[in-house]
C-alpha positions in Angstrom: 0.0 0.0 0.0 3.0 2.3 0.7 4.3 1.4 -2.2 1.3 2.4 -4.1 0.8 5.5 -2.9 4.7 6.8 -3.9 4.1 5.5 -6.9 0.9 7.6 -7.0 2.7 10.8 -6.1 5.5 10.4 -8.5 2.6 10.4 -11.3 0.7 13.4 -10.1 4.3 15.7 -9.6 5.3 14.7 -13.2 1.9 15.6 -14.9 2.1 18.5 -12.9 5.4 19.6 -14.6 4.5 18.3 -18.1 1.1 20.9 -17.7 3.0 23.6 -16.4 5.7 23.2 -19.1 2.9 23.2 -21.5 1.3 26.2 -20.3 4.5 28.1 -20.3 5.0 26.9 -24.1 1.6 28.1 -24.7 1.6 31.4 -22.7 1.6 34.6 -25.9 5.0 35.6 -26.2 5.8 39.3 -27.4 6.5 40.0 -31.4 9.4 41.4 -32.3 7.6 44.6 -33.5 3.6 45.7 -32.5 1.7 48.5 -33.5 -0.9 50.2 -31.3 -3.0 53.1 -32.7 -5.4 55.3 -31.4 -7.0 58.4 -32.3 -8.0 62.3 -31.0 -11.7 62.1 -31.9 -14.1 59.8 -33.4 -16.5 62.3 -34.7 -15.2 65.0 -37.2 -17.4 67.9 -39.4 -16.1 68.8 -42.5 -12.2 68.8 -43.7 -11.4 68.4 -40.0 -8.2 66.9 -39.1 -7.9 63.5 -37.5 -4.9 63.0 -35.5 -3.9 59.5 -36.0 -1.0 58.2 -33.3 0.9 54.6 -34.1 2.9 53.7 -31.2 5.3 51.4 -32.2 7.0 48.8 -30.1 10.1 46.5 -31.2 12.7 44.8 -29.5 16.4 46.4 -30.3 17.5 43.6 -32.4 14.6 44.2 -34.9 15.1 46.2 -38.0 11.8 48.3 -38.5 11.3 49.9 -42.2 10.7 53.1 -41.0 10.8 54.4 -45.0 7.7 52.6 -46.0 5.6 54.4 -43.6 5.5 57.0 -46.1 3.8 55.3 -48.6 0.9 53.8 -46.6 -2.4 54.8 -48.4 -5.3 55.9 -45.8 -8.1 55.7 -48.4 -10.7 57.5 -48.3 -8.6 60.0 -46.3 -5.6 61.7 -47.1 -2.5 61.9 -45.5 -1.7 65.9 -44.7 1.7 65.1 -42.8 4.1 62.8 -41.0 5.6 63.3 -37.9 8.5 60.5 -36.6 9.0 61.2 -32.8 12.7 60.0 -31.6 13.2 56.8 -30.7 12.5 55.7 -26.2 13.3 53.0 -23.9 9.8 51.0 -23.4 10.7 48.4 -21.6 14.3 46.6 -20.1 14.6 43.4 -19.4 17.5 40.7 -18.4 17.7 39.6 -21.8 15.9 41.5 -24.3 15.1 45.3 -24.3 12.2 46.6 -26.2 11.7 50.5 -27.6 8.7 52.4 -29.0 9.1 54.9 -31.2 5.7 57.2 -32.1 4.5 58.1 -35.5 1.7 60.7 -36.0 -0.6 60.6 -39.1 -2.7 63.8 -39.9 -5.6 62.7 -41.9 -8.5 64.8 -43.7 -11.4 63.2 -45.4 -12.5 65.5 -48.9 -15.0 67.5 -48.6 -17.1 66.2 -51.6 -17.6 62.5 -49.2 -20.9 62.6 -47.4 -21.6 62.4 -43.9 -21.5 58.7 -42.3 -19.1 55.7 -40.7 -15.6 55.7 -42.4 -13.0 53.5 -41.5 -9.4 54.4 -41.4 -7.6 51.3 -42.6 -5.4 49.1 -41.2 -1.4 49.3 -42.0 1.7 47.0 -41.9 5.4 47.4 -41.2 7.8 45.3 -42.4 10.5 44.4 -40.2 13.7 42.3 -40.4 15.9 40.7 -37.6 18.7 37.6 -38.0 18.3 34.4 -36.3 21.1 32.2 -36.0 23.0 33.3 -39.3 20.2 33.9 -41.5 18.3 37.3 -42.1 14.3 36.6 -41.4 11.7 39.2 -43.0 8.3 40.1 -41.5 5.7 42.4 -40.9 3.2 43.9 -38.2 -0.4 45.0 -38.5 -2.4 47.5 -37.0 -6.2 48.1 -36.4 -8.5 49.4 -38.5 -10.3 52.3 -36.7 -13.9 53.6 -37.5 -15.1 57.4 -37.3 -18.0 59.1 -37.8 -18.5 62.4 -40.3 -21.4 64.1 -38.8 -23.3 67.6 -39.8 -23.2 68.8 -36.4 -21.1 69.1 -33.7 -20.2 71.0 -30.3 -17.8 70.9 -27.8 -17.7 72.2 -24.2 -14.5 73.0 -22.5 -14.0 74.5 -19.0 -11.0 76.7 -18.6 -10.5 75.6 -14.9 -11.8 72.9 -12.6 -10.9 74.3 -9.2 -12.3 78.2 -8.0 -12.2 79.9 -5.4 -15.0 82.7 -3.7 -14.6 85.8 -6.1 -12.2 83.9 -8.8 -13.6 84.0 -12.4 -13.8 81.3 -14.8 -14.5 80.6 -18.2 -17.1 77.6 -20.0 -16.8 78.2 -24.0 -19.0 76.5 -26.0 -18.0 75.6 -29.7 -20.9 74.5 -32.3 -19.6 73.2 -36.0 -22.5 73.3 -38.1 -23.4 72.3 -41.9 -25.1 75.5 -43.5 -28.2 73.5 -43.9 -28.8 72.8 -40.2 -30.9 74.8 -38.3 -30.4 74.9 -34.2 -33.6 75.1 -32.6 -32.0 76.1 -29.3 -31.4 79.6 -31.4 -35.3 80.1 -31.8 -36.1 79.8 -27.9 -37.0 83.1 -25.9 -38.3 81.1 -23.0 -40.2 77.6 -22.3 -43.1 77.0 -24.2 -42.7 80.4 -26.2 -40.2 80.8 -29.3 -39.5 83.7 -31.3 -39.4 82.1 -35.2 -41.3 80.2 -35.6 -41.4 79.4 -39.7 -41.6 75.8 -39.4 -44.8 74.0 -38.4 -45.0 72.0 -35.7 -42.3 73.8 -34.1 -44.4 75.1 -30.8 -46.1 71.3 -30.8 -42.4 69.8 -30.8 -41.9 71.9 -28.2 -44.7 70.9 -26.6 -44.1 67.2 -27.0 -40.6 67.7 -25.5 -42.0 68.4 -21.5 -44.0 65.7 -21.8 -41.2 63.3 -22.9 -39.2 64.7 -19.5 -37.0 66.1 -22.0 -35.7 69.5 -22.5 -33.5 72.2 -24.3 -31.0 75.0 -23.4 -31.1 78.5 -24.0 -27.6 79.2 -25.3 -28.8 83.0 -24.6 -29.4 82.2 -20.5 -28.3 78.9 -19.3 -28.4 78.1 -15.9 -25.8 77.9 -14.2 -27.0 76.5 -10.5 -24.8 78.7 -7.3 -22.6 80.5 -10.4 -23.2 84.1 -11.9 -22.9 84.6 -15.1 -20.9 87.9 -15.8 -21.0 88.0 -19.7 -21.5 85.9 -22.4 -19.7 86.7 -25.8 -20.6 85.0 -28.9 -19.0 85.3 -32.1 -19.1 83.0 -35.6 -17.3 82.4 -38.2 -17.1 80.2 -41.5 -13.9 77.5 -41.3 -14.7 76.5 -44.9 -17.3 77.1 -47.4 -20.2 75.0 -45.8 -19.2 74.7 -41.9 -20.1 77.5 -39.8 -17.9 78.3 -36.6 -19.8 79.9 -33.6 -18.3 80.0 -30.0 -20.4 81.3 -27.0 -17.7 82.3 -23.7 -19.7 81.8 -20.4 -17.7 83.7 -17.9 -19.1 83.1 -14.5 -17.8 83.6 -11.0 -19.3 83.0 -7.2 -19.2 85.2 -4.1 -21.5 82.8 -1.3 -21.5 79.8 0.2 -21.9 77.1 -2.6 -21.3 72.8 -2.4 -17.8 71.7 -2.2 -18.2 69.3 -5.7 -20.6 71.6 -8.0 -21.0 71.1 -11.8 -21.6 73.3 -14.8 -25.3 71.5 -15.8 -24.9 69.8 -19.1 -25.9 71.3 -22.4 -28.9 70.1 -24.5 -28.9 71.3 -27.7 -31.4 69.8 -30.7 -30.9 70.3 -34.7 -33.0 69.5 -37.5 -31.4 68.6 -41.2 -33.3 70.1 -43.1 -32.0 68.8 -46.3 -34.0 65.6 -45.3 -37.6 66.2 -45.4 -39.6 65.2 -42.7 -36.5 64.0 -40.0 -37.8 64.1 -36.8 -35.1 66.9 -34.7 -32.0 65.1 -33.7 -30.8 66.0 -29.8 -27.0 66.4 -28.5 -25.9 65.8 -25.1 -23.2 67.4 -23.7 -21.8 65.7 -20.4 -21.8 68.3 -17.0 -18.3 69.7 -16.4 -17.5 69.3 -12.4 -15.5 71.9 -10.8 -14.2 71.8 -7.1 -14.5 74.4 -4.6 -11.1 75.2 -3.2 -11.4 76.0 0.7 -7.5 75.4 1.6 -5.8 78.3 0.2 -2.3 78.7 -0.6 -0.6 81.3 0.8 -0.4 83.2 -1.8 -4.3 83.8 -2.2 -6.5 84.8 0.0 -10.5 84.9 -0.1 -12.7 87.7 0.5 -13.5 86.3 4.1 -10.0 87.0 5.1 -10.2 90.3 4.7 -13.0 91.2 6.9 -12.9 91.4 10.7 -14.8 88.0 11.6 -17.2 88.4 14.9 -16.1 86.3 17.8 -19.0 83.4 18.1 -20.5 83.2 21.7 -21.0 79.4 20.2 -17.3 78.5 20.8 -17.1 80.2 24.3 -20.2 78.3 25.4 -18.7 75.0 24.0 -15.2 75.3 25.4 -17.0 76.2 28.9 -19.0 73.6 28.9 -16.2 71.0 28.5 -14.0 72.7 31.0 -16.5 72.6 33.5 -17.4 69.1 33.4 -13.1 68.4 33.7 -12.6 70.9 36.4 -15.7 70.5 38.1 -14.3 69.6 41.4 -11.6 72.2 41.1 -14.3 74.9 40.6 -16.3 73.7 43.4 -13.5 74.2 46.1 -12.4 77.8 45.0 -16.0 79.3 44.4 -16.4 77.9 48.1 -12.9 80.5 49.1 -14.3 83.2 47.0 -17.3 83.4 49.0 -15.4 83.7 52.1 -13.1 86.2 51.0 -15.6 87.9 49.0 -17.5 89.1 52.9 -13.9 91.1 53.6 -13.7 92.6 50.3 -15.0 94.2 47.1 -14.9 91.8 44.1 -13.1 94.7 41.3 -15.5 94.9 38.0 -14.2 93.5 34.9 -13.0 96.6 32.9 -14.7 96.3 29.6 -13.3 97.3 26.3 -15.5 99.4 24.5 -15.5 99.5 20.6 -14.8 102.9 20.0 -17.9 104.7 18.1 -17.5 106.1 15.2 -20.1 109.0 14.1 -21.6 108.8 10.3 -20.3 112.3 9.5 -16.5 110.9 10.7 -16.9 107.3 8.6 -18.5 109.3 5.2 -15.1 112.0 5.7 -13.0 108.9 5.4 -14.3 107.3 2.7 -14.1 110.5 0.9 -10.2 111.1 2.0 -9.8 107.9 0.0 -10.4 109.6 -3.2 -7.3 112.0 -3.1 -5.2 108.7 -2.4 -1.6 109.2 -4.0 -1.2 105.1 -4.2 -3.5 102.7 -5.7 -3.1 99.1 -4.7 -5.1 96.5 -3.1 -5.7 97.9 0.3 -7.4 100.5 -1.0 -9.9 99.1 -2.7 -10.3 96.6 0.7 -10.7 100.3 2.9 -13.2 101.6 0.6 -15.7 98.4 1.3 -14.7 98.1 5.1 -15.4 102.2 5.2 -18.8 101.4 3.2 -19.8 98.2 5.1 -19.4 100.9 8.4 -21.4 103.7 7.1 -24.3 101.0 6.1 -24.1 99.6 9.6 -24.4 102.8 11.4 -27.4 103.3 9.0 -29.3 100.4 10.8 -27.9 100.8 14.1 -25.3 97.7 14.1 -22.0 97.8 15.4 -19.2 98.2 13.2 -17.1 94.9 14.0 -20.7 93.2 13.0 -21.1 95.5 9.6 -17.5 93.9 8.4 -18.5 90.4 9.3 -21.0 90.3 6.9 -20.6 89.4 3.6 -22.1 91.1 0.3 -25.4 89.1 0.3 -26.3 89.3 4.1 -25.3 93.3 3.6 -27.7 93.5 0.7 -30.1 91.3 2.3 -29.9 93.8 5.6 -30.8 97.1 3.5 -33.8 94.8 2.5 -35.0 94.4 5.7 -34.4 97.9 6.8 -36.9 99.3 4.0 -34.6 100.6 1.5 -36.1 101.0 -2.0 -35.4 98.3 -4.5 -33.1 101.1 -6.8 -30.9 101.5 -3.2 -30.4 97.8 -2.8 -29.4 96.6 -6.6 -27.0 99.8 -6.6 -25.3 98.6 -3.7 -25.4 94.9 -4.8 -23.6 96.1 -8.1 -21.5 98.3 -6.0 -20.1 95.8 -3.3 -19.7 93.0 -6.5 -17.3 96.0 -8.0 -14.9 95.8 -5.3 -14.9 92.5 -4.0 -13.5 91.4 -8.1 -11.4 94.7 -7.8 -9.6 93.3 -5.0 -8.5 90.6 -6.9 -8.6 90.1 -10.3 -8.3 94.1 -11.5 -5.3 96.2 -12.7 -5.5 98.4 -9.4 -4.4 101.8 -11.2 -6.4 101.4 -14.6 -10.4 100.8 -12.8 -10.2 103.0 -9.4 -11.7 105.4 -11.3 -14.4 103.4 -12.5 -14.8 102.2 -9.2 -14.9 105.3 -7.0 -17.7 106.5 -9.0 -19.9 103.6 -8.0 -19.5 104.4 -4.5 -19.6 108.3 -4.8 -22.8 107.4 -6.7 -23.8 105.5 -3.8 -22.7 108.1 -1.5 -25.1 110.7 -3.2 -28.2 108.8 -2.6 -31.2 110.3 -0.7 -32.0 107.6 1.4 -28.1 107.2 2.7 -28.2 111.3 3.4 -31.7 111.1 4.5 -30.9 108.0 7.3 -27.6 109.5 8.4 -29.2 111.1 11.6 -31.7 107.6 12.5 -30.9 104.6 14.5 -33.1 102.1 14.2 -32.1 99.0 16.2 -33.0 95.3 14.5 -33.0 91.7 16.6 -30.6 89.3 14.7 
């Protein structure tokens, strides 16, 4: 039985190495040379160039034909240029060492072929290397690759993906279009209204659209959820003949409180070919663009809450008391028990406060004025003019001045609102305080001050602001 069962485990250890020597003998072994290629897009418009890459990987002892590369044929599409990038380690080994070498293809398609599913062909390299004492020839393939003409197309690009309160960025929007393509996002005023409408149907499309839980964009006022859109410049232009360029610049900025992940919402755009009679409107998504909201600053940069007094929190103070009661309880006990004692022989002494001193709205007005006949423009200029004018609104409403710079533009502005202000008052100051808050970063200091001081001497002139000057009227926050 012993001896049966050696025998037994002799056989099982040598099919184990035969079927491990097998699989090793079958496992894919690298080629001498391999091509991998990829593209820049898969859909194009017009004479629009297609970037194709070929990376190219060989072992050092192979002898690619680099020369032949220049007479692949690409039919349908024509070859506008080559480009051989230098030759790069790709990967060492103990006994072989392989490079890569990359080879760009630009590629057009004529303009007479009609829109549709090409294929960029595949492509060989032959090769050469010597084994034992005899030279062997071969050659490696590539993959074909399809792409897609189309009449219509847009792309959305986002100039950064992290802001910070006050910074400004920039979405641009870039629409390729065949002249005989009409965008129906260009004939929308508002939902459920248009302002062309020379097709019929139109308004019923429309219609049919909300009921589908569908929907589409007005290029002229997106929405841009927690951003503000500061201007939107459009311009077009034709790239050829038949394709018509336009480009729409959203730049947008924030100055609240908004989510720490927020996205530009994504773009729904429709177009009808109206070449083709009766095609039903075709639409075109384009995917939301996610920015992140940059809290840790570098030191360099600084937000607009930085440069405000903040208001101590009472919050904190109750906290940290609260804690350091329950660890010193005992303590606390034992020495309130003494200061009872030796509070019968004498006086406890008052607390001397620190008043904040008070400032009259004559004296806060006289020093935002003395800011005009400043010699040096710079930053903290522009940051004493809205600290001066966040003071003078305080005193207005009978706040204390340490409170009036805690606040940020939108609780200022929402204040006035609340303190009866006419609605002319409150948008002037919410233009006004926007002015300097983007001043104070993003402006050339000596070119705008000008433009800037007239906002706030503009403000200053108002009849309610003269007319309040004398009145406190307290409010309960």
């Amino acid at each position: 039985m012993a001896r049966m069962k050696r025998i037994f485990g002799c056989c099982l250890v040598l099919i184990c190495f035969l079927t491990g020597k097998s699989l090793a003998a079958s496992s894919p072994q690298p080629l001498p040379v391999e091509i991998f290629v990829k593209v820049d897009r898969t859909e194009f418009i017009g004479q629009q160039d297609i970037v194709l890459k070929a990376d190219i990987v060989f072992f050092q002892q192979a002898n690619p034909f680099w020369e032949r590369l220049k007479e692949i044929s690409f039919s349908p599409f024509e070859i506008q240029k080559i480009v051989f990038d230098e030759r790069r380690v790709f990967e060492q080994g103990k006994d072989l060492t392989r490079d890569f070498r990359e080879v760009t293809f630009l590629l057009s398609l004529p303009a007479s072929n009609k829109c549709g599913v090409y294929t960029i062909p595949s492509f060989a390299l032959g090769y050469s290397y010597f084994e034992g004492k005899g030279e062997i020839k071969e050659e490696a393939k590539s993959t074909a690759i399809k792409v897609e003409k189309v009449p219509f197309l847009v792309i959305a690009e986002t100039e950064k993906d992290v802001m910070t309160i006050g910074e400004i960025n920039t979405t641009r929007l870039t629409v390729w279009r065949e002249k005989y393509i009409r965008v129906l996002n260009y004939e929308l005023k508002s939902a459920g209204d248009t302002v062309d409408i020379s097709k019929e149907g139109f308004r019923r499309w429309l219609k049919s659209l909300e009921v589908r839980d569908k929907k589409i964009t007005d290029l002229n006022n997106p929405s841009f959820e927690g951003f503000k859109i500061l201007s939107s410049p459009k311009w077009s232009e034709f790239e050829s003949e038949n394709i018509l360029k336009e480009i729409i610049e959203y730049r947008f900025s924030f100055y609240d409180h908004v989510p720490l992940e927020t996205s530009i919402p994504d773009f729904h755009l429709w177009y009808l070919d109206e070449s083709k009679k009766e095609e039903r409107p075709k639409e075109v998504v384009i995917s939301p663009q996610y920015i992140l909201i940059n809290s840790l600053l570098s030191p360099r940069r600084r937000s607009v809450e930085d440069l405000k007094l903040l208001e101590a929190s009472s919050l904190n103070s109750l906290y940290y008391f609260a804690y350091g009661s329950l660890v010193f309880g005992g303590i606390g006990f034992l020495l309130f028990a003494g200061s009872v004692f030796a509070g019968l022989s004498r006086p406890s002494p008052k607390s001397a406060e620190i008043e904040e001193p008070i400032e009259s709205f004559s004296e806060v007005r006289g020093k935002l004025l003395a800011l005009k006949e400043s010699t040096v423009v710079n930053r903290e200029i522009f940051v004493c003019l809205r600290n001066e004018l966040c003071k003078l609104l305080g005193i207005m409403v009978g706040i204390p001045a340490r409170q009036s710079l805690a606040k940020t533009s939108s609780q200022m502005v929402d204040l006035m609102k609340q303190a009866g202000l006419s609605e002319d008052f409150v948008s002037e100051l919410k233009f006004c305080l926007e002015t300097l808050e983007r001043s104070i970063y993003f402006s050339k200091f000596g070119k705008n001050f000008s433009e800037v001081w007239e906002k706030v001497d503009a403000l200053l002139s108002r009849p309610e602001l003269l007319c309040r000057s004398g009145k406190k009227k307290f409010l309960i926050f």
